[in-house]
N, C-alpha and C positions, 0 to 999 in steps of 0.2 A: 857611356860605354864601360867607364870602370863600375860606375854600379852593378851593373850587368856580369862582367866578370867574377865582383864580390859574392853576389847573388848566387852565382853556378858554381863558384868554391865554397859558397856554405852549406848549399844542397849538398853540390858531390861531400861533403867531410860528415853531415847527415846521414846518407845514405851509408859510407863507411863506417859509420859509430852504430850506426840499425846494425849492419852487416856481423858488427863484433859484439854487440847484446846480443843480436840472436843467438851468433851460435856460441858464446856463453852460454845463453837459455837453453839449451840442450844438452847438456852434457852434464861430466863429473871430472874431478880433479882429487890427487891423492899427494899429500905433501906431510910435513909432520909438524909440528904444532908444540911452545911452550921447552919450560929447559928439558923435560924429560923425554922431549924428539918423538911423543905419540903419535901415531900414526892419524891425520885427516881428511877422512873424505867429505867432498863438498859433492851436491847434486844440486841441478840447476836445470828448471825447467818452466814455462810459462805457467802451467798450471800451477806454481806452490805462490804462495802469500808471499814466504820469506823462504832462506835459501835452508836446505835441507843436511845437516852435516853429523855423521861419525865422530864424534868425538872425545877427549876426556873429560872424568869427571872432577869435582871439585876438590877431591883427594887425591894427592901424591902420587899414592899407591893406587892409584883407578886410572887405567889407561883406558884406550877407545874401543879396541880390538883384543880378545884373549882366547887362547886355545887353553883346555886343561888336561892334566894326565895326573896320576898318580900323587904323581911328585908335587901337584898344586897347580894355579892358574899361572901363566905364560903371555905379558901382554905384550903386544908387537909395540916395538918402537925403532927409531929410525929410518933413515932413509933406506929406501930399498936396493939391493944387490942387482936390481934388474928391475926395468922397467918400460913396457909398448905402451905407443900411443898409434891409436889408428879413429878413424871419423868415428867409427861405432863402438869401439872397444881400448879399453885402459887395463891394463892388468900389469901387479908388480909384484916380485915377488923375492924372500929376506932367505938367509942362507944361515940358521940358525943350530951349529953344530952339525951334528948329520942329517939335519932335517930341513929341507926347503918350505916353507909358505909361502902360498899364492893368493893372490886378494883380484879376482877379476868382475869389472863394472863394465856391462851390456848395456847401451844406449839402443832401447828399441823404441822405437819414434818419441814419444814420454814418459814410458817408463822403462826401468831401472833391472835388469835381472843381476844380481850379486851372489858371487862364491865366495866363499872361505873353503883351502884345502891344502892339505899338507902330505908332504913324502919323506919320511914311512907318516903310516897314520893307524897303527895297529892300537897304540897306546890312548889316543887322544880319545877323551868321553865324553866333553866337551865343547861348546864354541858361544862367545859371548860379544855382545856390542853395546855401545851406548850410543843412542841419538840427541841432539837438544828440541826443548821443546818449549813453548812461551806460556809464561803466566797463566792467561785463559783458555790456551788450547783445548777442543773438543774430541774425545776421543769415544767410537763405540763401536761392539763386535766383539768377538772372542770367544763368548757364550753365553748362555741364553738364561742365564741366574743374575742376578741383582748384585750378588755380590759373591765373591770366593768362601770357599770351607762348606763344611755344614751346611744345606740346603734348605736347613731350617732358619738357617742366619737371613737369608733372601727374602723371606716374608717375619722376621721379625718384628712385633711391634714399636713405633714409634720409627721404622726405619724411614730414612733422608734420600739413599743413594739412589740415582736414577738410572738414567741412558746413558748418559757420564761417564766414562771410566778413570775420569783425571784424578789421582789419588788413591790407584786400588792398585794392588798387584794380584796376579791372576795366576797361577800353576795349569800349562797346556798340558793335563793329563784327562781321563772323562772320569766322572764320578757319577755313582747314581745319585737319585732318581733323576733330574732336571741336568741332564746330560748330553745335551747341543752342543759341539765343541766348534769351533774353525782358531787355526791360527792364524787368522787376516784378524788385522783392525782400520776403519778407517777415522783420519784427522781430520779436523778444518782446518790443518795449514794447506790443503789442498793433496793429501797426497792417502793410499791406501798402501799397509805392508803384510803381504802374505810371504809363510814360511813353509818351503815345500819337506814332503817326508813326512812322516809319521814317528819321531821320537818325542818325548815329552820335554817340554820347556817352560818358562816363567817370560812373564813380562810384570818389569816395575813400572808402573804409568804415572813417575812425580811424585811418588810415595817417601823413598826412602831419599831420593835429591831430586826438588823440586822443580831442576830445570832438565829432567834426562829422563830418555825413555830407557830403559837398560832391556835388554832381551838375551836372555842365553837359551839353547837349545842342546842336549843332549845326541850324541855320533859322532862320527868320526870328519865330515864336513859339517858345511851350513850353506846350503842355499835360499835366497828369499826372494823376490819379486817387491818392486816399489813401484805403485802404480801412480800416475799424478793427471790433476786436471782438474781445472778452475769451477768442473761442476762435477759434484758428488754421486749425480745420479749413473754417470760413465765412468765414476772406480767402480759403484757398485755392479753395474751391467758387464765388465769386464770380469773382474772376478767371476761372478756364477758363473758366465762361459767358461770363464779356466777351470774351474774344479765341476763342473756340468757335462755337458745343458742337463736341468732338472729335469725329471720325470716329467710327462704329460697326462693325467690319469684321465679315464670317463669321465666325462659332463656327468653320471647319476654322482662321482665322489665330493660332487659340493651341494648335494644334498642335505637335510639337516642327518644326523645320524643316533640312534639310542644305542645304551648297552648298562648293565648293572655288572656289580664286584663279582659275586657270587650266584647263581642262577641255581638256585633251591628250586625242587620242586614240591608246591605244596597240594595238600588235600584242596584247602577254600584260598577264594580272592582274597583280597585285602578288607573285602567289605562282608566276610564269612557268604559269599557264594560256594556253592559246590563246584567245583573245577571238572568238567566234562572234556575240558581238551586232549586231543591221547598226543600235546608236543607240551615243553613244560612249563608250568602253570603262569610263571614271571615273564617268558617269552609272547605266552598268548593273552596274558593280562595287560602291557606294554601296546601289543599290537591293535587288541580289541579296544582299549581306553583313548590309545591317540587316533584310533579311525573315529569313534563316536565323538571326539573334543576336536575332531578336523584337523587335526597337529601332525603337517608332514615328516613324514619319514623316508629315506632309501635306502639308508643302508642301518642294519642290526647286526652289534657282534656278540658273543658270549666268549667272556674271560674266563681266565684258569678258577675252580676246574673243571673239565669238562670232560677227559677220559677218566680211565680206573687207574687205581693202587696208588703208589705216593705223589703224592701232591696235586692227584688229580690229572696226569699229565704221563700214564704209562705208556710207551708203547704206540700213540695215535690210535688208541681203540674204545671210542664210546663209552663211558659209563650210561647206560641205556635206563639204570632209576633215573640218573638225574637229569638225562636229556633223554627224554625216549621218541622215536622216531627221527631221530636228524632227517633222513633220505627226504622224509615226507614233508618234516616240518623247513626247509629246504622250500621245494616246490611249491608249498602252501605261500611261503615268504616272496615267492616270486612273482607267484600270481598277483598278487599287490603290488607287486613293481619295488620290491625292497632285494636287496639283494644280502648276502649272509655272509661275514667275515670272523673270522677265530682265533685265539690267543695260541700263540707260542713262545718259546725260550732255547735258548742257543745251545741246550745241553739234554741228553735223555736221561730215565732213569728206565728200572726193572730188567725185563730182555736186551731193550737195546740196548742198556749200561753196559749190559756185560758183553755185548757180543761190541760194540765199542772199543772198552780195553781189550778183548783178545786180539781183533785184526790193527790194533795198533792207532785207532781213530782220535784219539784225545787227546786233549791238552791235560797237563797234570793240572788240578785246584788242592785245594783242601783237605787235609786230612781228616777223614770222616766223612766228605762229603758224598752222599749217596745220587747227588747229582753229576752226571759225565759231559765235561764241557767237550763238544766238538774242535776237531783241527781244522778250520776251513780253507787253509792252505795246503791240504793236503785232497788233493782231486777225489783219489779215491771215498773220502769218508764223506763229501760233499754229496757224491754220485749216490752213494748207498744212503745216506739220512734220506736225501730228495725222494729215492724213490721204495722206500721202506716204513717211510713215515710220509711225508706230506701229503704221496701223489696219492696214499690212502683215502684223505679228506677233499682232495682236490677232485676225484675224481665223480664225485655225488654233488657238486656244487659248491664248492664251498668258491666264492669271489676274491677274497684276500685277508690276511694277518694282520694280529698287532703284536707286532715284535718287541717282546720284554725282555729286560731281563741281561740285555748286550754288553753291560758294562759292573755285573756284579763279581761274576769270581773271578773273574781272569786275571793269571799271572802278570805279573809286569816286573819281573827278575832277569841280570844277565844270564842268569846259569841255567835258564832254559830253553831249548831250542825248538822251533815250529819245525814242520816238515817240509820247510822249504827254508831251512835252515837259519831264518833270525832269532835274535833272539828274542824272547817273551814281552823285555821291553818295550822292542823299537816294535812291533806287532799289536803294543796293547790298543793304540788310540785306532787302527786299521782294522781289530778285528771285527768292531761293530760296521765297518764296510763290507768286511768279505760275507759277514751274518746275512746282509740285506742283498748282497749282489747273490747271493745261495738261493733264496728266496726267491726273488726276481724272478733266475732262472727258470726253475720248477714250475711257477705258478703263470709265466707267460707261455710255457708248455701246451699247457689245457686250458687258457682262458686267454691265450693273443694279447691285444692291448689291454682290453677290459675286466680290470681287477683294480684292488689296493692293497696296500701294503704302508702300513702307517710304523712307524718305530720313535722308541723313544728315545733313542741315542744314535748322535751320528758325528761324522768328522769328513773326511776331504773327500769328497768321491760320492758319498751316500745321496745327495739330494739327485744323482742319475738313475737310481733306482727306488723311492717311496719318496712317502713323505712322513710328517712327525707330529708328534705330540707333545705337550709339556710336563711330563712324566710326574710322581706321584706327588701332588703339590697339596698345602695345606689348603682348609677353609675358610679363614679370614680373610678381611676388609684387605690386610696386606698382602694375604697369595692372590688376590683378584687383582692386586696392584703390580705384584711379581710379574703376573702373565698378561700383562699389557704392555710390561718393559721386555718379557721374554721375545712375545710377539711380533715386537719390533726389531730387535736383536735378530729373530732369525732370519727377518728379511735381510738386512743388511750384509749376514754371512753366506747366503746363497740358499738358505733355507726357505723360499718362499711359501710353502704349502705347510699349514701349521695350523693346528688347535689343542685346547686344553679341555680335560676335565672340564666341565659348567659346574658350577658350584665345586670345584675340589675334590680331592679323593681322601682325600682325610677328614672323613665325616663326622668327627666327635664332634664337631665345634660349625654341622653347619648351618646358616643363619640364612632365615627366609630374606632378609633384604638382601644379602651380601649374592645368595643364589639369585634373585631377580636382576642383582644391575650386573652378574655373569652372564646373564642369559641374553641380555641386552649386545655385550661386548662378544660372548661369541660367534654372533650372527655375524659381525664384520671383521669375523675372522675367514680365513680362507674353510677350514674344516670345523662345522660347527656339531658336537658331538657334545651329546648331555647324557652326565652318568657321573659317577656309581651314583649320588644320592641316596648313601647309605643301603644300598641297593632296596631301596622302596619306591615307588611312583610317584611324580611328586601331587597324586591326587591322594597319599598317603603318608603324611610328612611326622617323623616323630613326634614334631611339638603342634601347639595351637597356633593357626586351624589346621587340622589335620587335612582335611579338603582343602585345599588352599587356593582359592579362586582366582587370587588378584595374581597369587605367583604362576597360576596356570595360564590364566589371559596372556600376563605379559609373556609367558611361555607359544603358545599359539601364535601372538603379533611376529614374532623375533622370527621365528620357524616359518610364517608367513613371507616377511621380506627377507628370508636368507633364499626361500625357493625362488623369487620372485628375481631373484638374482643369478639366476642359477645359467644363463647365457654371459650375462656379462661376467662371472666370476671365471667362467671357462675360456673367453677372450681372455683375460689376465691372465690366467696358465698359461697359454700357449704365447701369450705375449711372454713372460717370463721364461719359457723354456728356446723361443727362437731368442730374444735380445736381452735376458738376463735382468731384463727391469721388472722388479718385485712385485707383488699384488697388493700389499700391505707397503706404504710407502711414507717413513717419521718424517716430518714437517721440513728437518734440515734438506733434503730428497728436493723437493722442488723451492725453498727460499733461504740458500747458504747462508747469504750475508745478513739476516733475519735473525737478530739476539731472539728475537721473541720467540720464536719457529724453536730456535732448541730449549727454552724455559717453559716453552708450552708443552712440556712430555709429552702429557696423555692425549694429545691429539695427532691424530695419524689423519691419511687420504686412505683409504678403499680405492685403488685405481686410480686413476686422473681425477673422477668426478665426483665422489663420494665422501665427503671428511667427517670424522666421528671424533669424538668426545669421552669414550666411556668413565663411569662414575667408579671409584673403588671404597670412598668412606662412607661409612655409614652415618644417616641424620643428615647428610649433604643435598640440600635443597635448591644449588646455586651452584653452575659450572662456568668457569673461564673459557673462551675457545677462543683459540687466535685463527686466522682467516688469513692465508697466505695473498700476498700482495699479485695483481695483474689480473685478477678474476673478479666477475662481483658472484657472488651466493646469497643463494634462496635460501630458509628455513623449511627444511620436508618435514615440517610440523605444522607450519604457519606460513603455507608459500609464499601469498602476498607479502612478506616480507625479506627483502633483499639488503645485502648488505654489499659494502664496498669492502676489498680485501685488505690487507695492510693494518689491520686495527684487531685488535681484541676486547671481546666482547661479552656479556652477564648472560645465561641463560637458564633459563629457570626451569628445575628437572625433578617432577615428582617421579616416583619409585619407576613407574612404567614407563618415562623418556627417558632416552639417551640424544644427546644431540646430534642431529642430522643433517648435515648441509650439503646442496648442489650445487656443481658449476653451472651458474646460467650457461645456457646454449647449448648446455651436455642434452644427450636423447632421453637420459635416467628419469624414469616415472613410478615416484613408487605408491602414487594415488593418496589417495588420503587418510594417512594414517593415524587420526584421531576416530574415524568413524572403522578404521581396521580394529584397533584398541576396544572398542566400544560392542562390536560385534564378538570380537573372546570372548568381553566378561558376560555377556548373553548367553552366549554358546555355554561355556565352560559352568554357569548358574544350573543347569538340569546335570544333576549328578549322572552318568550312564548307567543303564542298568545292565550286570555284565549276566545276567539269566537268559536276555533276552537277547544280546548281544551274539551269547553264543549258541545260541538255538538258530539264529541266521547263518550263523558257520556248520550250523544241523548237525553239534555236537548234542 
């Protein structure tokens, strides 16, 4: 009997100790810390490692919390003047001269929504924190560069830094070219922090104090979001809903896609044919070459420039030498099942510059600049660009833009004000949102769902309207290494629909291996789009061989299994635009607790079933792939062989493989891609002849 009794008082003092962890594990606490009375908050929720705390740092003078003005930073310390507790909400708040601060923490089921706010708040510019962070911690997100500054710093030779962010600080402003922004980052102590608003801000990620994340953001508050949960793939699926849901573009936009820099139109082909086509010569040289080499296409765009007078880009009115018949060449494009998309830029020039500044449409840039940036906060000049310029090109066919250009001149000073009265500042990182929601607009006008609209700069809000590119990146072994870290990055921030240049846009320097094992890696991208290529074909490659057979096979193979995918790439869209879960999915995504999984970078999943490997050094004859644990995988090189997952493994990778592995039991059949390979370089062996080629077009 008394055991019995024992028994049922150590259950019942069990179930009371559950009772007071758990709802520990839920919540936050705000107390003050150390002799200088800092202000700390603790979070506490199942999903974190260890406990999640606001606090000081290891200097004196470095408190947890700071507001700044003028007069310098202001770091909260002491006990609060006032203080609520309720199940869901903690808020307290300090009676600092004539100014109150309020610090209020939202318990929404696991995650965290947090203010910082002050009365008056006229002065304040602005609002700073420190979190702790452990030794190994994993941090990544933020944007879609390898590393901060210079964009040239990001494909640097000999560079080290990867997916990582432990050790970098990062400035939340956009900068061209390779300009993906989000303020979210997510950790592996379990938790994701997004930062709402659009003013620019800094994050130190262990840089400058090794054990603190510090973040300050610029305004008058600070709102942020802490998301938590013992599995990474549900911060990331929660976030895109919150700054989403992504665009869902047509099934034809994961297509393979072509386009060159500049679109010259010449007398002769490449191979001195006479040019009989009346569309222009690169356009029908492109089209006729990759139908004879069997190399799918759906979609083509021609870049700036492609109207009259400065820059190519007057007015939305044809330059007609160097594209002549758009209407036609249009139609002609369609017939083929490719559909036609065209470069823009967020600013006019010529008539519409002028008639711009007169009705008041602009944002001030540059002095001298002949380019007139748009107010896209301001409706009216919205209304008038859309239907003065776009609805021009829209209305002959044209299917969607590549929006360039969103983050080169615009202001980002207090002292100038948008037309909806912010200032130039807090509007800078937002205006590449309002650019792509303008666009949207317009072009879902005349084309319903079925369009694209790809941009090379985005921030909070933008993946509900297009999707992106990885803006103008070098040619080296290291920008093919950039845009595989990019790639990953933008899944993680909400960006799921993404590609790059194949081979680079910065063609001085580019290299037939380095374009082959791109071409490999774009394919298992969501948007696999090949260009500039020095704007030549790549059956016309500067150096030797000019023909380049093997770079053209493996071109064919890629562009073969990127169509061959083209159902299941469009299940992933719309998986990621209903549940937020990415299409490009980094290693840490399905095996957290897996050192291996985040040492292994360059291996992603393509969806559930698909895991790649892509190469970025040149001479690399030999690939590491680690194989996430709970699955076994088949080699789609060498089916009959299966591996068990949990293990990392040698695979051996001449120029035309990339590695390719399926989840056994998945439905993915991508056939037999050694005899796919072997049929290119057959194909691709009978050079076309483009005389005869366009005598069938009965030019």
């Amino acid at each position: 009997m008394k055991k019995w009794i024992v028994s049922l008082i150590a259950i019942s003092f069990l179930v009371i100790l559950s009772c007071i962890i758990l709802k520990k594990g839920t919540g936050a606490s705000i107390s003050t810390t150390g002799s200088n009375r800092d202000v700390n908050i603790v979070f506490n929720s199942p999903g974190l490692k260890t406990n999640l705390e606001i606090l000081p740092g290891s200097d004196s003078k470095k408190g947890s919390i700071f507001f700044e003005t003028s007069n310098g930073k202001t770091w909260l310390r002491n006990k609060p003047n006032n203080l609520e507790k309720s199940d869901k909400e903690i808020k307290a708040s300090w009676i600092l001269g004539n100014r109150t601060v309020t610090i209020s923490v939202i318990n929404n089921q696991n995650n965290f929504d947090v203010k910082f706010k002050a009365k008056p708040d006229d002065d304040i510019v602005k609002w700073g924190f420190n979190l702790n962070a452990d030794k190994d911690e994993y941090f990544t997100g933020l944007f879609e560069r390898t590393v901060d500054g210079d964009q040239k710093e990001s494909w640097k030779k000999g560079i080290t830094a990867g997916m990582n962010l432990h050790g970098q600080a990062v400035d939340m402003i956009i900068k061209p070219t390779l300009s993906l922004y989000s303020p979210f980052y997510y950790s592996s102590k379990g938790y994701g922090l997004f930062v709402k608003g659009t003013w620019p801000g800094h994050y130190d990620i262990c840089k400058e104090v090794e054990n603190l994340v510090q973040i300050e953001f610029e305004g008058p508050s600070l709102e942020f979001v802490i998301y938590t949960s013992n599995d990474p793939a549900e911060i990331i699926k929660e976030h895109s809903l919150n700054v989403g849901p992504t665009i869902l573009p047509p099934k034809w936009a994961f297509m393979p896609w072509r386009w060159r820099d500049n679109h010259t139109n010449n007398k002769m082909y490449y191979d001195s044919t006479k040019v009989n086509s009346p569309y222009n010569s690169m356009v029908a040289e492109d089209i006729l070459m990759m139908k004879a080499l069997d190399i799918p296409c759906g979609v083509y765009w021609i870049d700036r420039p492609w109207a009259v007078g400065y820059m190519g880009y007057e007015n939305f009115d044809w330059d007609r030498k160097r594209i002549p018949n758009p209407e036609r060449m249009i139609k002609w494009l369609e017939k083929k099942d490719i559909r036609f998309a065209l470069w823009i830029g967020p600013w006019v020039v010529g008539k519409m510059a002028e008639t711009a500044k007169e009705k008041g449409y602009n944002l001030p840039s540059y002095k001298g600049e002949k380019r007139v940036l748009l107010d896209f906060t301001n409706p009216a000049a919205v209304k008038w660009w859309q239907e003065e310029g776009l609805a021009k090109v829209l209305k002959i066919g044209v299917k969607g833009f590549k929006l360039d250009r969103g983050e080169e001149i615009v202001p980002e000073t207090r002292d100038i004000k948008t037309f909806d009265g912010r200032t130039a500042r807090e509007n800078r990182n937002d205006y590449v949102v309002q650019y792509l929601r303008a666009v949207n607009e317009i072009t879902r006008k005349f084309n319903g769902d079925d369009f694209v609209l790809f941009s090379r700069s985005g921030y909070i809000g933008s993946s509900r309207y297009g999707m992106f590119w990885g803006g103008d990146i070098g040619s080296s072994q290291e920008a093919l290494r950039c845009a595989i870290i990019a790639l990953q990055r933008s899944s993680v921030m909400g960006y799921p629909i993404w590609g790059s240049d194949t081979g680079g846009y910065w063609g001085g320097d580019l290299d037939r291996e380095v374009l082959a094992r791109w071409l490999a890696f774009s394919c298992f991208s969501p948007l696999m789009e090949v260009g500039p290529t020095e704007d030549r074909g790549l059956w016309d490659m500067k150096k030797e061989p000019h023909y380049d057979s093997e770079v053209l096979a493996i071109w064919r193979t890629y562009a073969k299994i990127h169509t061959k995918l083209l159902d299941y790439s469009y299940k992933l869209a719309k998986e990621a635009h209903e549940s937020g879960m990415p299409i490009v999915r980094p290693l840490f995504l399905v095996s957290p607790n897996e050192n291996k999984a985040l040492e292994n970078w360059q291996t992603y999943l393509y969806g559930p079933d698909i895991l790649v490997a892509p190469i970025w050094q040149k001479g690399q004859t030999m690939q590491k792939v680690y194989l996430p644990e709970g699955n076994e995988w088949y080699d789609a090189w060498e089916p009959d062989k299966v591996y068990q997952g949990g293990q990392l493994i040698n695979i051996n990778v001449p120029l035309f493989k990339i590695p390719i592995f399926i989840k056994k039991g998945s439905k993915i059949n991508l056939g037999d891609l050694n005899r796919l390979y072997k049929e290119s370089l057959k194909i691709v062996s009978v050079k076309p002849d483009l005389y005869k080629l366009q005598k069938e077009e009965q030019w």
